[in-house]
C-alpha positions as MATLAB code, in Angstrom:
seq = 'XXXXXXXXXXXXXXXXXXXXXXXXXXXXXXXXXXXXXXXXXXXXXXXXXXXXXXXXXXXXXXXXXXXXXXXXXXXXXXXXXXXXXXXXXXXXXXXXXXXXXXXXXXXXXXXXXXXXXXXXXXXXXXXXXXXXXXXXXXXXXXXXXXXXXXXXXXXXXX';
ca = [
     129.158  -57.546    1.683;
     128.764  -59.802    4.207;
     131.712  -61.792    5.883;
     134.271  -59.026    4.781;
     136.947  -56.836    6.385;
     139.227  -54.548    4.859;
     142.699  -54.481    7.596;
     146.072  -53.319    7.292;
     148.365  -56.188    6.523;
     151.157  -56.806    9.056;
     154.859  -58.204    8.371;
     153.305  -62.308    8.815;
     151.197  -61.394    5.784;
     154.336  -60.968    3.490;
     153.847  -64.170    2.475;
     150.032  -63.667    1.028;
     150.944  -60.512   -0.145;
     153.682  -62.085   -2.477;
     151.325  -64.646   -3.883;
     148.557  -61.714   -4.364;
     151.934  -60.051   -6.968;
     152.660  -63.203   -8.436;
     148.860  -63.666   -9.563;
     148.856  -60.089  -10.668;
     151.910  -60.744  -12.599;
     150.516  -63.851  -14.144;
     147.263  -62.211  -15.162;
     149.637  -59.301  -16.879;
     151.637  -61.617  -18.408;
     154.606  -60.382  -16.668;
     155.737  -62.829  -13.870;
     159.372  -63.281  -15.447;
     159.403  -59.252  -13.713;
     158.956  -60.480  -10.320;
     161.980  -60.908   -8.160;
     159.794  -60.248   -4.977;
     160.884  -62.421   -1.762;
     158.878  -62.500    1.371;
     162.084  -61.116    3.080;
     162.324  -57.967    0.455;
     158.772  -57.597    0.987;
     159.042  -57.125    5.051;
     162.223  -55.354    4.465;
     160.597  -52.362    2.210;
     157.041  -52.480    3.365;
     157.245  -53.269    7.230;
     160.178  -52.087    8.407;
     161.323  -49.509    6.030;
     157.672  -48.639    5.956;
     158.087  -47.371    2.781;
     154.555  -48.846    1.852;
     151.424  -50.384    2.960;
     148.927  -53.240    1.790;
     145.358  -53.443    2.385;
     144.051  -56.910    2.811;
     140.293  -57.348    1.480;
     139.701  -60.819    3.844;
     136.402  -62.638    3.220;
     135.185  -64.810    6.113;
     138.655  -64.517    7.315;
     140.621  -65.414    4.229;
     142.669  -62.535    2.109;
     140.674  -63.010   -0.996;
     142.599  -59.245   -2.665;
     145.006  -56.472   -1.793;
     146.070  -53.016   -2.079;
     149.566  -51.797   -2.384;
     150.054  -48.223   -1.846;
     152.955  -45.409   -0.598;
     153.023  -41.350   -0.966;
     154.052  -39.803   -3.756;
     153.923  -35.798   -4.192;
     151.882  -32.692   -5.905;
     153.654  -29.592   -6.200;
     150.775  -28.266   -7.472;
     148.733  -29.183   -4.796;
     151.178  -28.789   -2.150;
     150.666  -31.742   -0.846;
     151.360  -35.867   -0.526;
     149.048  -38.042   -2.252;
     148.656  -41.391   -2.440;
     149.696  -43.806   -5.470;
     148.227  -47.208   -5.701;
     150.884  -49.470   -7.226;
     149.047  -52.948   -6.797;
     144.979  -53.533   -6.888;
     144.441  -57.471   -7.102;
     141.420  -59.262   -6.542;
     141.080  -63.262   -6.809;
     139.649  -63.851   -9.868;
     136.575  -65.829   -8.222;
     135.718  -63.359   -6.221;
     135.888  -60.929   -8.692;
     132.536  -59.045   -9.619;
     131.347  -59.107   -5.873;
     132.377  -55.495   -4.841;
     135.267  -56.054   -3.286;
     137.914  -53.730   -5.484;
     135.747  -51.548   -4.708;
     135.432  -51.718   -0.988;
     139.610  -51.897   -1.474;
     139.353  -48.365   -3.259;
     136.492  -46.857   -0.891;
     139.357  -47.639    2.075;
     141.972  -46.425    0.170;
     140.308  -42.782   -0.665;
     138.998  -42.954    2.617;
     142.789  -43.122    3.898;
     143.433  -40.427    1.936;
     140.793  -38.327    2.796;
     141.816  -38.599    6.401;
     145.346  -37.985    5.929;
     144.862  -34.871    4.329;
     146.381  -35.858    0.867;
     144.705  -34.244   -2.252;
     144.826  -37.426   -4.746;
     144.508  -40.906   -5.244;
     146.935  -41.702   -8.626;
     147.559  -45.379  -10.106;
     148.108  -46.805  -13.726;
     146.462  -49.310  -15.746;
     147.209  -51.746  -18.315;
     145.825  -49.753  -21.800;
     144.913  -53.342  -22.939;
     142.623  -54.167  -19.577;
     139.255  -53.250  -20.659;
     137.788  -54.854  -17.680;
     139.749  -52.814  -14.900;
     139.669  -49.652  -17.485;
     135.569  -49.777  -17.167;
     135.449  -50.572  -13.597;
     137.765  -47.708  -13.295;
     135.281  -45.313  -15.266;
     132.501  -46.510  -13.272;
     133.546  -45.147   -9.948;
     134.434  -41.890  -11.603;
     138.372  -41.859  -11.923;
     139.737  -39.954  -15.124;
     142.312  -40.986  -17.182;
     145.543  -39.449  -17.444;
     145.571  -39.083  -21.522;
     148.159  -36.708  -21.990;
     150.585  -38.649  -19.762;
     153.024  -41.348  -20.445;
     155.182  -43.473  -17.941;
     158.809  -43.172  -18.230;
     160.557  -46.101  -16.067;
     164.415  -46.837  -15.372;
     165.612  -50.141  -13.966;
     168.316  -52.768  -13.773;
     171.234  -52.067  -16.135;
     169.865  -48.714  -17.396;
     169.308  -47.019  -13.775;
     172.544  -48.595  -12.712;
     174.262  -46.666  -15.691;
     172.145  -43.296  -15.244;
     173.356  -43.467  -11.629;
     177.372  -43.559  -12.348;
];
């Protein structure tokens, strides 16, 4: 597509990347979960480095993102990559470019020598569930997330 790059975000993009989350949350229907700040953001992501963000820009302006950090295969022997966050402006959706985010990201992990490319979806988001089939990805059937947080990791962890 003409007019766009695909870049790694730096620290001065916290502040797209936490309006990028807050659209994602809206369109998920959970933004009451967001307690994001552009200063946690830079914290875990930049410094930490405990994660990184592809920017899809179009003509210069960061129309979608990619957030993504290793996880590991014991199988496999190996890190992989899991995509937490795949957003795309919804007018500008339909135009390729969650797929050029995707083609990066398996690109990145091609080159780093990981063996897989992991992320969840919504079982109620047909339209990310086909474009997801499309490019050949197979669904994890067998599998279901288990998730701690707030009060219940706090008590887990005493």
């Amino acid at each position: 597509m003409e007019g766009l790059t695909i870049r790694f975000a730096e620290e001065e993009d916290c502040g797209q990347i936490l309006e990028f989350i807050r659209a994602l949350a809206a369109y998920e229907k959970m933004e009451d979960q967001v307690v994001a700040t552009e200063e946690l953001l830079g914290e875990w992501i930049f410094r930490k480095r405990k994660a990184e963000v592809l920017l899809a820009c179009l003509d210069g302006k960061a129309v979608g993102f990619a957030l993504f950090f290793h996880n590991f295969s014991t199988f496999l022997g190996r890190a992989g990559f899991f995509l937490e966050d795949l957003f795309v402006l919804p007018e500008y959706r339909g135009k390729g470019l969650g797929k050029a985010l995707l083609r990066n990201l398996a690109r990145i992990t091609v080159e780093r020598g990981c063996g897989r490319l992991e992320w969840n979806c919504l079982d109620w988001n047909q339209p990310s569930i086909d474009f997801y089939l499309s490019l050949g990805a197979s669904p994890m059937g067998e599998w279901t997330t288990y998730r701690l947080t707030g009060e219940t990791l706090q008590r887990l962890a005493e």
